[in-house]
C-alpha atoms as an extended CHARMM CRD file, in Angstrom:
* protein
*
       266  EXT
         1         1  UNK       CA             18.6080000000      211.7100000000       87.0810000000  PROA      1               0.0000000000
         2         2  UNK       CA             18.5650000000      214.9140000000       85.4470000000  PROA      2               0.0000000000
         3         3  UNK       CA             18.1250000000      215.0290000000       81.5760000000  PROA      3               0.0000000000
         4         4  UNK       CA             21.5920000000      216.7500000000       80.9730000000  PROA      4               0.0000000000
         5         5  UNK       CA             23.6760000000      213.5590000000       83.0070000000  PROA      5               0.0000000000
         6         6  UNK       CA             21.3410000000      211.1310000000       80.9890000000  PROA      6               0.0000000000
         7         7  UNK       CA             23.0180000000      212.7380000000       78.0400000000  PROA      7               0.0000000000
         8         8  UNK       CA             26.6690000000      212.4870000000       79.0340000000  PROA      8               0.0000000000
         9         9  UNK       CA             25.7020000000      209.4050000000       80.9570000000  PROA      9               0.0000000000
        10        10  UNK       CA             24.7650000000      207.7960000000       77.4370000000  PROA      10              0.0000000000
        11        11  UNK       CA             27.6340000000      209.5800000000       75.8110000000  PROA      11              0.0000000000
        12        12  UNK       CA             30.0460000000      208.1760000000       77.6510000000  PROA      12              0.0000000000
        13        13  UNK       CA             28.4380000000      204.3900000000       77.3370000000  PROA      13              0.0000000000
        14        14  UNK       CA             28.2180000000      204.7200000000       73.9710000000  PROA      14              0.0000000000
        15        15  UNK       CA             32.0400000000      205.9230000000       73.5280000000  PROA      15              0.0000000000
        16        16  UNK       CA             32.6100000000      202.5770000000       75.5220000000  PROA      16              0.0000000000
        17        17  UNK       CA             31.0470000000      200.3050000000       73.4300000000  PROA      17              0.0000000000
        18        18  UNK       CA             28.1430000000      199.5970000000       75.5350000000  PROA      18              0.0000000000
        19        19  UNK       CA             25.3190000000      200.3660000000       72.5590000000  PROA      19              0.0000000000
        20        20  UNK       CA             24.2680000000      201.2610000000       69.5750000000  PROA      20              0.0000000000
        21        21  UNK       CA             21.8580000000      203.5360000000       67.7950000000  PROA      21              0.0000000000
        22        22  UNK       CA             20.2200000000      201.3210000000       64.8220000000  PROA      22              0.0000000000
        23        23  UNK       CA             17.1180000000      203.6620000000       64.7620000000  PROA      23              0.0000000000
        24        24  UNK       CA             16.8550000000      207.6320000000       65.0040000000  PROA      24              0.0000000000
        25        25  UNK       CA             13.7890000000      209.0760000000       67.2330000000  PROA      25              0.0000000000
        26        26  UNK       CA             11.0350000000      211.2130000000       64.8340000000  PROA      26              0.0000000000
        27        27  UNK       CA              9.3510000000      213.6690000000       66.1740000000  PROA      27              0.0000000000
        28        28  UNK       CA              6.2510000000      213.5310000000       62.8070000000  PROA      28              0.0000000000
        29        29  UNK       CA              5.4830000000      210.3660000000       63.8110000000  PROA      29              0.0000000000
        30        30  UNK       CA              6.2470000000      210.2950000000       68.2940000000  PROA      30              0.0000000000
        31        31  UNK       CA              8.8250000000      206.9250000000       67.4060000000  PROA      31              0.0000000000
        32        32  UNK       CA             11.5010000000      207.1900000000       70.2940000000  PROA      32              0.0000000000
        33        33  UNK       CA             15.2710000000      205.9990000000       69.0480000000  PROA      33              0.0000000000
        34        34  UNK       CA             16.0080000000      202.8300000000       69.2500000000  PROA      34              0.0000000000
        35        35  UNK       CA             19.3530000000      201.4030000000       71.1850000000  PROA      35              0.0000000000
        36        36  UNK       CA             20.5570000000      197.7630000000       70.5750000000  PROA      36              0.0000000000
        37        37  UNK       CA             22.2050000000      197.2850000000       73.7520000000  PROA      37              0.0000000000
        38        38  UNK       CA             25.5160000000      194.3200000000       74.1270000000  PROA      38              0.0000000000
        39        39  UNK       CA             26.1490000000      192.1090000000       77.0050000000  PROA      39              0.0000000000
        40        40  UNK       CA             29.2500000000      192.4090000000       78.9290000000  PROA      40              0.0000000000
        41        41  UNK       CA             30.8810000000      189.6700000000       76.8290000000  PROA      41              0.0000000000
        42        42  UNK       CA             30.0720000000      191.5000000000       73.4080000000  PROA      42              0.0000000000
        43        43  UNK       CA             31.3520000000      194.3240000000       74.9390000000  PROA      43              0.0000000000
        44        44  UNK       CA             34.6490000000      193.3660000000       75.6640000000  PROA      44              0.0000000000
        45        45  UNK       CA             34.6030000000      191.8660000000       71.9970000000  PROA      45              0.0000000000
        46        46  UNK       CA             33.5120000000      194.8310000000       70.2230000000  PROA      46              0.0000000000
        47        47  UNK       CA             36.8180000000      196.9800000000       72.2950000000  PROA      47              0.0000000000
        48        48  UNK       CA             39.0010000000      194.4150000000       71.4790000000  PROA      48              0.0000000000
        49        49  UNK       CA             38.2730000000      194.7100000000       67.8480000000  PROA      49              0.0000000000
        50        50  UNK       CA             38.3720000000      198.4620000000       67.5760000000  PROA      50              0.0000000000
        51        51  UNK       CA             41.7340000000      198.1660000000       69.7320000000  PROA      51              0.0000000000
        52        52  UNK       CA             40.2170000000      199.6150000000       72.7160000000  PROA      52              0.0000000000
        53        53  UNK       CA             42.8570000000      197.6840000000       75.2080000000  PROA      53              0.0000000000
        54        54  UNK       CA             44.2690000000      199.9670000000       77.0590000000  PROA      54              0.0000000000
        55        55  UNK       CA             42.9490000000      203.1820000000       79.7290000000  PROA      55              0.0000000000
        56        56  UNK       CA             44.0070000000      206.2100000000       82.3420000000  PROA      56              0.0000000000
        57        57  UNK       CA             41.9620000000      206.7510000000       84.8940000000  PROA      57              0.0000000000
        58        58  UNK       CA             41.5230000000      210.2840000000       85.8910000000  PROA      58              0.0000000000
        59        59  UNK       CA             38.0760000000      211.3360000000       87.3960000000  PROA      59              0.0000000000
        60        60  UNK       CA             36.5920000000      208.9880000000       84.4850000000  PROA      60              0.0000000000
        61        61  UNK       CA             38.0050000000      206.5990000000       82.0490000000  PROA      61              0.0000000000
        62        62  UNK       CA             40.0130000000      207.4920000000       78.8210000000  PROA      62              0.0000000000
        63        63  UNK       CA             40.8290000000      204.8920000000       76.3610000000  PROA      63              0.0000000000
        64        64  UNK       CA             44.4120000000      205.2320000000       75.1040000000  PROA      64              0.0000000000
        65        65  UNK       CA             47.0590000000      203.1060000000       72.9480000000  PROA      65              0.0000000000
        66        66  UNK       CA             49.8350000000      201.1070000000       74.9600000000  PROA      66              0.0000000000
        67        67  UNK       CA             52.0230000000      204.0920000000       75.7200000000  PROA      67              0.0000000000
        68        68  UNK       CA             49.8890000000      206.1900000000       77.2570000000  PROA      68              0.0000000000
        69        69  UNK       CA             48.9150000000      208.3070000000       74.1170000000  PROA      69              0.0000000000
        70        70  UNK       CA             45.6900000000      209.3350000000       73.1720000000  PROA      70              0.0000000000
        71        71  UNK       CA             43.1890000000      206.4690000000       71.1290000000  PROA      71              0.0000000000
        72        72  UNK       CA             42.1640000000      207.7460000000       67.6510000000  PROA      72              0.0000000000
        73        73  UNK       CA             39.2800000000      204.3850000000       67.2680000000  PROA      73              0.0000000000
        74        74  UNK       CA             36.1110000000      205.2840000000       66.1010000000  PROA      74              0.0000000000
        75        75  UNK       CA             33.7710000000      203.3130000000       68.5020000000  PROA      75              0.0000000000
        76        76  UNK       CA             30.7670000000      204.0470000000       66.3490000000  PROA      76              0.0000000000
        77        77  UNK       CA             32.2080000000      202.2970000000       63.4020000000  PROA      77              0.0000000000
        78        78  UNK       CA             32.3540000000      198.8540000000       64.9620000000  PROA      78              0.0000000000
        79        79  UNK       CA             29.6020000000      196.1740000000       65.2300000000  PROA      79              0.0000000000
        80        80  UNK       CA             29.0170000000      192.7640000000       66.7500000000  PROA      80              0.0000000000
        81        81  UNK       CA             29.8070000000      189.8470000000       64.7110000000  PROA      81              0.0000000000
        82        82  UNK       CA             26.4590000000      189.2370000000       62.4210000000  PROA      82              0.0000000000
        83        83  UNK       CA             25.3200000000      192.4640000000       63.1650000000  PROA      83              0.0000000000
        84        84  UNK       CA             25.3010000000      195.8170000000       61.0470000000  PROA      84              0.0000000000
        85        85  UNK       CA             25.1900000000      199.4360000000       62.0980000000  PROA      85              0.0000000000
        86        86  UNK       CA             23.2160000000      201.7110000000       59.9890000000  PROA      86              0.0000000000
        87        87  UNK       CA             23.5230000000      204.8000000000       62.2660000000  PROA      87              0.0000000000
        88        88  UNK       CA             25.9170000000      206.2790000000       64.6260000000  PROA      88              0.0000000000
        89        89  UNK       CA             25.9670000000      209.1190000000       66.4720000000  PROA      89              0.0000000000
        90        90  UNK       CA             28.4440000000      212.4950000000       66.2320000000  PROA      90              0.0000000000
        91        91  UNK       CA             31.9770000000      211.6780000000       67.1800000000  PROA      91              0.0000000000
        92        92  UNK       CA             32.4650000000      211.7270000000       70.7470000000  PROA      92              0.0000000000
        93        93  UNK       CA             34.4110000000      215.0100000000       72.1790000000  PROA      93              0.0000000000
        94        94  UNK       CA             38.3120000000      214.7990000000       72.1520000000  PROA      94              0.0000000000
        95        95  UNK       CA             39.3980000000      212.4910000000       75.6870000000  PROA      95              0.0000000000
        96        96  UNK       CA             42.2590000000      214.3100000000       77.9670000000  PROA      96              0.0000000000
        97        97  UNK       CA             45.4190000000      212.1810000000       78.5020000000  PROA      97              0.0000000000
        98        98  UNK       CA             46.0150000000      211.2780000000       82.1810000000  PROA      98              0.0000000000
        99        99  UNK       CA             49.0080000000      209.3480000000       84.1740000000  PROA      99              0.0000000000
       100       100  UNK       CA             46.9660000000      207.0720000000       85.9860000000  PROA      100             0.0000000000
       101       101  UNK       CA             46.9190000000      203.6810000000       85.1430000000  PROA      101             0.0000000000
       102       102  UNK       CA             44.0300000000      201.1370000000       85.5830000000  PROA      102             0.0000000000
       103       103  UNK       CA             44.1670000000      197.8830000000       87.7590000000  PROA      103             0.0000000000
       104       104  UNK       CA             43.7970000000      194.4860000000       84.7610000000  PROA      104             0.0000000000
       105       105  UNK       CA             43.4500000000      195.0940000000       81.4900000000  PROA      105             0.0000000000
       106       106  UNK       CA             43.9620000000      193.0460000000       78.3450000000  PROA      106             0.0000000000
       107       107  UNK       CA             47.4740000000      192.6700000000       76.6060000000  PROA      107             0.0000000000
       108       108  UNK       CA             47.0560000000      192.7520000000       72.1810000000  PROA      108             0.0000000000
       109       109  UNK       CA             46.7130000000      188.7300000000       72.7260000000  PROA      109             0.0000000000
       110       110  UNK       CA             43.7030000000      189.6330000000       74.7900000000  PROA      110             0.0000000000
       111       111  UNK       CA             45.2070000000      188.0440000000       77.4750000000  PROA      111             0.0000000000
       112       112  UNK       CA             44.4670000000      189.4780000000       81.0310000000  PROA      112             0.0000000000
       113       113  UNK       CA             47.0450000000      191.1890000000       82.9280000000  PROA      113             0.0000000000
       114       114  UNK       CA             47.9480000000      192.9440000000       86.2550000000  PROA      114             0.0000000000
       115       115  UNK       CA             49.3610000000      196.4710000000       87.0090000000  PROA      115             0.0000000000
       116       116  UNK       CA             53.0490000000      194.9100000000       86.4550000000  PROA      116             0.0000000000
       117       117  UNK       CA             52.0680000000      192.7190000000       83.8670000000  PROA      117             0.0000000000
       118       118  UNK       CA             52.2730000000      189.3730000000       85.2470000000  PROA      118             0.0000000000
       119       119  UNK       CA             49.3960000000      186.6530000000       83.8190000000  PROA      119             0.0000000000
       120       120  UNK       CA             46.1010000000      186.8550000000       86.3620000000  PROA      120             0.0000000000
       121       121  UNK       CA             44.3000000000      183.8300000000       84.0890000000  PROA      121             0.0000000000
       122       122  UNK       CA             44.3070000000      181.3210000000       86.8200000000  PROA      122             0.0000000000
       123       123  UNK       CA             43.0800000000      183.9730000000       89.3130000000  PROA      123             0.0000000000
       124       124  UNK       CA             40.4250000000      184.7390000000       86.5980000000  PROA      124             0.0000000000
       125       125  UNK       CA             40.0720000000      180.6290000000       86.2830000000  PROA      125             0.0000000000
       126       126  UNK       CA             39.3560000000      180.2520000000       89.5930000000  PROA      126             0.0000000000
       127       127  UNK       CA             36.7000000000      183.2520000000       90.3520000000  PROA      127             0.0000000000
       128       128  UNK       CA             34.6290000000      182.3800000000       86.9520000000  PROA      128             0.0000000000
       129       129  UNK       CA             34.7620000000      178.7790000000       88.2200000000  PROA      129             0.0000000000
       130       130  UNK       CA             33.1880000000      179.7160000000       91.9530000000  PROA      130             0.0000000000
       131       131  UNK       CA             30.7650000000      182.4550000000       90.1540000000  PROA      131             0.0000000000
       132       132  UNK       CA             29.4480000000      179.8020000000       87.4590000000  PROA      132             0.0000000000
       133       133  UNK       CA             28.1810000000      177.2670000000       90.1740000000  PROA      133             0.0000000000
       134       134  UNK       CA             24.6560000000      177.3300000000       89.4760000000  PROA      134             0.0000000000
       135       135  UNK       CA             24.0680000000      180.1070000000       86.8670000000  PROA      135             0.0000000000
       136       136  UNK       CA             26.0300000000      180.6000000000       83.6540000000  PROA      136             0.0000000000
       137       137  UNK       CA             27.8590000000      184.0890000000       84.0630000000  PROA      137             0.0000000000
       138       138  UNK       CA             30.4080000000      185.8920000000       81.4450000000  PROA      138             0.0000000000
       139       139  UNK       CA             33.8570000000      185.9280000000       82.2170000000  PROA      139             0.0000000000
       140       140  UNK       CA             33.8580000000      189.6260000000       81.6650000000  PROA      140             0.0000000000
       141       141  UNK       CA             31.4160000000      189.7640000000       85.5280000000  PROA      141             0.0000000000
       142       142  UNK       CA             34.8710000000      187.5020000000       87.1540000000  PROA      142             0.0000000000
       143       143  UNK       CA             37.1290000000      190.0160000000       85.5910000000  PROA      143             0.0000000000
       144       144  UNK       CA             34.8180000000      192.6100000000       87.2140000000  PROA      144             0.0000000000
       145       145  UNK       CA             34.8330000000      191.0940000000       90.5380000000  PROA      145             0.0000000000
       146       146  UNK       CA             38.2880000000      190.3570000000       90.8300000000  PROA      146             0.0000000000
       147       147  UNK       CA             39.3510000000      193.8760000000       90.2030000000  PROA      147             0.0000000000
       148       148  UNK       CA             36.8570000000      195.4740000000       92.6250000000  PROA      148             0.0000000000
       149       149  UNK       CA             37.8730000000      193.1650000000       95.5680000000  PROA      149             0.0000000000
       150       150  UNK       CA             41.5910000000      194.0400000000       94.6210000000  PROA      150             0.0000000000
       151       151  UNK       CA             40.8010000000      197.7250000000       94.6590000000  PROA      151             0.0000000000
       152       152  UNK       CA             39.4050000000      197.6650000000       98.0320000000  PROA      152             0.0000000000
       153       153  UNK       CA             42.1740000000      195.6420000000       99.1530000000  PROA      153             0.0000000000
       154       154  UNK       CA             45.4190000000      194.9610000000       96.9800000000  PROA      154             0.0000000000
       155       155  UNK       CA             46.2280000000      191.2850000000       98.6400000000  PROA      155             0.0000000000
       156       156  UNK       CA             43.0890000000      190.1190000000       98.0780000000  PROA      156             0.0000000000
       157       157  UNK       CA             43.5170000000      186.1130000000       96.8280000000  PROA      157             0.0000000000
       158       158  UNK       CA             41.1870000000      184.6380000000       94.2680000000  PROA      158             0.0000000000
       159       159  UNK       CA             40.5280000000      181.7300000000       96.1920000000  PROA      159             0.0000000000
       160       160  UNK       CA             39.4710000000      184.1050000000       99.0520000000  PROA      160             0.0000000000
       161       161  UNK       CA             36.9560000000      185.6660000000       96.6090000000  PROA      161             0.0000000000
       162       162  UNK       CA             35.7130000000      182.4910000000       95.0800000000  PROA      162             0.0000000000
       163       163  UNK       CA             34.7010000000      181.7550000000       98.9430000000  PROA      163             0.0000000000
       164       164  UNK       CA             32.7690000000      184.4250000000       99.6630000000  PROA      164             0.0000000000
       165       165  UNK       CA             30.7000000000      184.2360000000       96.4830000000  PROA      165             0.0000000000
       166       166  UNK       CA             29.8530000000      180.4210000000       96.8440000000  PROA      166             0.0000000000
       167       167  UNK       CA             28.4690000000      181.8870000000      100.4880000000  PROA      167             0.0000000000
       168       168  UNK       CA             26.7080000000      184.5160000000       97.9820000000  PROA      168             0.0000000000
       169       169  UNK       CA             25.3640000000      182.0930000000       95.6900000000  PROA      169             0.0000000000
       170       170  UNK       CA             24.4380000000      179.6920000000       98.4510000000  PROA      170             0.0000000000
       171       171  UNK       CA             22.2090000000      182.5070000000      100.4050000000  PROA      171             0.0000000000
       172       172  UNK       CA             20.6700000000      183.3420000000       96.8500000000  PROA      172             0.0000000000
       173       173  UNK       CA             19.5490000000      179.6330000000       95.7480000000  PROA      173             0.0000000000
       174       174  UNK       CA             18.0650000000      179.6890000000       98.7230000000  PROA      174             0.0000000000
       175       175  UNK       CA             16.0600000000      183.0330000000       98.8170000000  PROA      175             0.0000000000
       176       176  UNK       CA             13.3350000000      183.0700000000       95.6300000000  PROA      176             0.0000000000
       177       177  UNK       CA             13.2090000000      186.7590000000       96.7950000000  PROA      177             0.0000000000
       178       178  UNK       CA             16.6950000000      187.2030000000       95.1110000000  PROA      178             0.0000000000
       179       179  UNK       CA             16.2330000000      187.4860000000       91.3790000000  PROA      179             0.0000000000
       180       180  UNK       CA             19.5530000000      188.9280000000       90.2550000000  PROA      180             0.0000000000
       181       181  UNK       CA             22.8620000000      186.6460000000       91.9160000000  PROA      181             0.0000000000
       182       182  UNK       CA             25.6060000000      187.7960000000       90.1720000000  PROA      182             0.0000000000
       183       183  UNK       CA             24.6800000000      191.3200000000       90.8590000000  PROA      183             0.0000000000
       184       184  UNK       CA             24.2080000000      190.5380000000       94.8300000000  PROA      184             0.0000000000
       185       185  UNK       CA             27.9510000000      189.1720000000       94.4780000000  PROA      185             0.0000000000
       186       186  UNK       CA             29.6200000000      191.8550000000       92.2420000000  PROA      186             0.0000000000
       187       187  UNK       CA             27.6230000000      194.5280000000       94.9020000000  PROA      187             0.0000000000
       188       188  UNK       CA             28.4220000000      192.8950000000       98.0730000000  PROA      188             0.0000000000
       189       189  UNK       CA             31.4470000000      190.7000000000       97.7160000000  PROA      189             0.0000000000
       190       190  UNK       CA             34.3570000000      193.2410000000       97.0030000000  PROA      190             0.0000000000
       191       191  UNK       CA             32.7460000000      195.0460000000      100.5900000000  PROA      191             0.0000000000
       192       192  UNK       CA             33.7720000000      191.9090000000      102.8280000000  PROA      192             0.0000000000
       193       193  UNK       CA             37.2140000000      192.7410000000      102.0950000000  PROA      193             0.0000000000
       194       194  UNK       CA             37.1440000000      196.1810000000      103.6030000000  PROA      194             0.0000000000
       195       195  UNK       CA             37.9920000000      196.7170000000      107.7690000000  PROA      195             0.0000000000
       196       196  UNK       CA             39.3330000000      194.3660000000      110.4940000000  PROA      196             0.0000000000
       197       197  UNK       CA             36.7020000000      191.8540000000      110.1100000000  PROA      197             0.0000000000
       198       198  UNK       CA             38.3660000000      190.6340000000      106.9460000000  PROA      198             0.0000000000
       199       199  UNK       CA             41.7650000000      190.5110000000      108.8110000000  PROA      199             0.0000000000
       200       200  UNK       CA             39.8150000000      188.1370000000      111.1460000000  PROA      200             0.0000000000
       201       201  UNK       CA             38.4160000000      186.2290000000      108.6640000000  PROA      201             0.0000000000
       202       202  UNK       CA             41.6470000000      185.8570000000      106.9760000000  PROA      202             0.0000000000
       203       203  UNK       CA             43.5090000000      184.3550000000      110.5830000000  PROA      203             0.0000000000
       204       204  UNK       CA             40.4760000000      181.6610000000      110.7500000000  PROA      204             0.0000000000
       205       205  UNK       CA             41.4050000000      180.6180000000      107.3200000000  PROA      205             0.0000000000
       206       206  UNK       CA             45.2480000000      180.5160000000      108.3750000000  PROA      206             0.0000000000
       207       207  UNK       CA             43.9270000000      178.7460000000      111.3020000000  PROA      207             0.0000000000
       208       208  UNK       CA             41.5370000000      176.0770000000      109.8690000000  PROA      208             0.0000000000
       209       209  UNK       CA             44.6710000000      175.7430000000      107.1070000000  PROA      209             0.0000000000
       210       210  UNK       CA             46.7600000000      174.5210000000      109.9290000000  PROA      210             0.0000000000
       211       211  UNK       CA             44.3070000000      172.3240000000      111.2680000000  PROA      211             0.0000000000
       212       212  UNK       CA             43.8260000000      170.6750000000      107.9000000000  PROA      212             0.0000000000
       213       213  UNK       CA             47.6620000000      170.0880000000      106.8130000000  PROA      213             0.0000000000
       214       214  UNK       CA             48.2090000000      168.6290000000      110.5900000000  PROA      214             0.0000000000
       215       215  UNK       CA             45.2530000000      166.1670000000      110.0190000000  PROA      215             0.0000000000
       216       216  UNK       CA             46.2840000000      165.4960000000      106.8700000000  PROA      216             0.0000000000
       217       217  UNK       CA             50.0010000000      165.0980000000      108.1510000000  PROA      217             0.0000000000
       218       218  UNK       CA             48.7490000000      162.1960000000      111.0830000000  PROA      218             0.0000000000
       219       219  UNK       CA             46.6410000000      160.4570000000      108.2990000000  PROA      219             0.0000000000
       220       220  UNK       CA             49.5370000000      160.1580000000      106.2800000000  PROA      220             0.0000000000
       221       221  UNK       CA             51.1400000000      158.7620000000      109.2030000000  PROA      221             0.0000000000
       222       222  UNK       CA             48.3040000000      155.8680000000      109.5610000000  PROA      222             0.0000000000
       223       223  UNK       CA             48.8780000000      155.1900000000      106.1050000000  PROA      223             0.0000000000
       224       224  UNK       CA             52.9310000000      154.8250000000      106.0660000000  PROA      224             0.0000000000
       225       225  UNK       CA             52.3890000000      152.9080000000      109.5510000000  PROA      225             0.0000000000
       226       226  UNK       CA             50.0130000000      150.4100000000      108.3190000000  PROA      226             0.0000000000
       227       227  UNK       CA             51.9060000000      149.7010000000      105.1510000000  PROA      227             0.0000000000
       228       228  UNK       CA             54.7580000000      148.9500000000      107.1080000000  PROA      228             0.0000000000
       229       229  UNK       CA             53.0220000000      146.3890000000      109.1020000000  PROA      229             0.0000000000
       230       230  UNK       CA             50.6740000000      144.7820000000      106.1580000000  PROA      230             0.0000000000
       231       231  UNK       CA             54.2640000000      144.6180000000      104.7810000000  PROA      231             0.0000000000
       232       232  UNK       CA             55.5600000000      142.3130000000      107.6950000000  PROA      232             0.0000000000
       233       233  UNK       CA             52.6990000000      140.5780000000      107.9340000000  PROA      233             0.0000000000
       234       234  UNK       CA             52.5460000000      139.5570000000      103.7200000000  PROA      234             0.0000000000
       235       235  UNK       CA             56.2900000000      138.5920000000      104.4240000000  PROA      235             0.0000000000
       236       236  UNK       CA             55.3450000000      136.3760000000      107.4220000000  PROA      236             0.0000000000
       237       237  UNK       CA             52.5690000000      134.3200000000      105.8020000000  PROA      237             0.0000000000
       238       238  UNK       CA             54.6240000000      133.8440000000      102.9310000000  PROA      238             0.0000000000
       239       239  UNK       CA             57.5890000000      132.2260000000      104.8160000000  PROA      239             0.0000000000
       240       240  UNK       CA             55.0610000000      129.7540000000      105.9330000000  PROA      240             0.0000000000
       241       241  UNK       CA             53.9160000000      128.8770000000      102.7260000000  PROA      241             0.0000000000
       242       242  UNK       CA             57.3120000000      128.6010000000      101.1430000000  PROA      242             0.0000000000
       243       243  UNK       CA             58.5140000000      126.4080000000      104.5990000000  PROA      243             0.0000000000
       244       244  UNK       CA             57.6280000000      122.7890000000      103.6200000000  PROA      244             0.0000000000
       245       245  UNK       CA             58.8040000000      121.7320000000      106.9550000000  PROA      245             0.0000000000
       246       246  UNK       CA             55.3810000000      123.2520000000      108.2850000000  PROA      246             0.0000000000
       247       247  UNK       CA             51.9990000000      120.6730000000      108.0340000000  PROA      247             0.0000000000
       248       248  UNK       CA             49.4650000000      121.8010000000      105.3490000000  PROA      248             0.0000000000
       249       249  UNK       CA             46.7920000000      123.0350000000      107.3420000000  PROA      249             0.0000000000
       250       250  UNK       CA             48.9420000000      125.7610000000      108.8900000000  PROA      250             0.0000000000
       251       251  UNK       CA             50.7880000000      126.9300000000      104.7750000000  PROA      251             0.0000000000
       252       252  UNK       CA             46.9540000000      126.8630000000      103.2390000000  PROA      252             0.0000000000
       253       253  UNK       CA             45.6010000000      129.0810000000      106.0890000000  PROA      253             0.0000000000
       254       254  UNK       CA             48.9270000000      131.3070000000      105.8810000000  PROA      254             0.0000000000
       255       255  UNK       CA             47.4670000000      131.4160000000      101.9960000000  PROA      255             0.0000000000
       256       256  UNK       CA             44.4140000000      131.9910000000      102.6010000000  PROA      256             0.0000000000
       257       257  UNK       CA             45.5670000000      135.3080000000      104.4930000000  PROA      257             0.0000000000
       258       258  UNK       CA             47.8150000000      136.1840000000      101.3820000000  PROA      258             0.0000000000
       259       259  UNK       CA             44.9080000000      136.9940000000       99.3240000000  PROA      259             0.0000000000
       260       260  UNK       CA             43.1080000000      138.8560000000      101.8100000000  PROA      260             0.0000000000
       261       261  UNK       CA             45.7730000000      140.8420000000      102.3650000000  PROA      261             0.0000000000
       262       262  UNK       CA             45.8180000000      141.2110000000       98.5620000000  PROA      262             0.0000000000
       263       263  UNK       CA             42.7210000000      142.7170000000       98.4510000000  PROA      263             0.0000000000
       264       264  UNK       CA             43.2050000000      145.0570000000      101.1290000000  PROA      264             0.0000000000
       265       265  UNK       CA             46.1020000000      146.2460000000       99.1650000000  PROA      265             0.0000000000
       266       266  UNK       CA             43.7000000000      146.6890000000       96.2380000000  PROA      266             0.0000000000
């Protein structure tokens, strides 16, 4: 990468809250600068508290207050919780307002939200759930993933998603050569939703649905069914227990029966 887009590259990061400066490069004595760089999590945390909720999207990403108007936060000015910030660089150029708005976001509770504002947290639930299978992994990465599979395609369901990465995850516990899983899913999960052979994928699932509720239907069946006829028989052993008129060997075995069919009950 040339030197110049390493510049704007870090710019641009460091407008977002990615890093920090804490110490400045000298030339006297050949000491680089030093960057204290946040994890996704921290990230998020550090936006939230310099009110960095909302963006337009236009070739890039502006930060901007809830209607659309340009965000006055100083980035540089806010830290990570225990941490300080001695230096900080100049402020960042002045961001150019755009129409375009972004897939989810966070609402002021720091909720997460869709396009038209409806609640996405059990979509979120369920794709941190499948991702945190056998490695621990920051909500912020679900957030991530769910909003690339959506751009690719709109529809796309969260349990759908949580599928493909437990096939991810799977494929990576058992490869040693893979050293990075949660960047094989966020890389290669939101792809499987692109061309026909998702559309196929998604009539299997349909299918196999259909499958399952019928099986589940006739086993429900079975059930009701052999209720009804423990039901006649609990009713037929104990008329011949409560019939006196019956010897005693024939009222203690319909007894005996009673219990078993007790326990079967149980």
């Amino acid at each position: 990468m040339a030197k110049k887009n390493v510049r704007q590259n870090l710019s641009r990061l460091f407008e977002k809250l990615a890093f920090e400066i804490i110490e400045n490069f000298e030339t006297i004595n050949s000491r680089a600068r030093l960057y204290r760089v946040f994890s996704y999590k921290q990230i998020l945390e550090r936006r939230r508290a310099a009110g960095m909720l909302y963006v337009v999207r236009n070739k890039g990403v502006v930060f901007c207050n809830a209607d659309g108007t340009e965000s006055h936060s100083t980035p540089g000015a806010v830290s990570s919780p225990g941490v300080e910030t001695n230096i900080r660089p100049a402020p960042s150029k002045k961001k150019k307002k755009s129409t375009a708005s972004v897939g989810l976001s966070a609402n002021p509770k720091g909720e997460i939200v869709s396009d038209a504002g409806g609640t996405d947290s059990k979509d979120l639930q369920t794709v941190a759930s499948a991702l945190n299978r056998y490695w621990t992994v920051d909500e912020a990465a679900a957030l991530q993933l769910l909003r690339d599979c959506r751009r690719v395609r709109a529809d796309a369901k969260a349990d759908e998603i949580a599928f493909f990465v437990r096939e991810k995850l799977e494929m990576a516990r058992s490869n040693r050569n893979i050293i990075n899983p949660t960047g094989l899913v966020l890389a290669t999960v939101p792809q499987l939703f692109a061309g026909s052979s998702f559309d196929e994928f998604r009539r299997r699932l349909e299918y196999q649905a259909t499958l399952a509720a019928d099986e589940e239907e006739r086993r429900q069946q079975q059930q009701r069914e052999l209720e009804i006829w423990l039901a006649q028989e609990r009713d037929h052993f104990e008329s011949i227990v409560n019939d006196h008129s019956r010897g005693q060997e024939e009222r203690d075995h319909a007894e005996k029966s009673l219990r078993q069919s007790a326990r079967w009950n149980q």
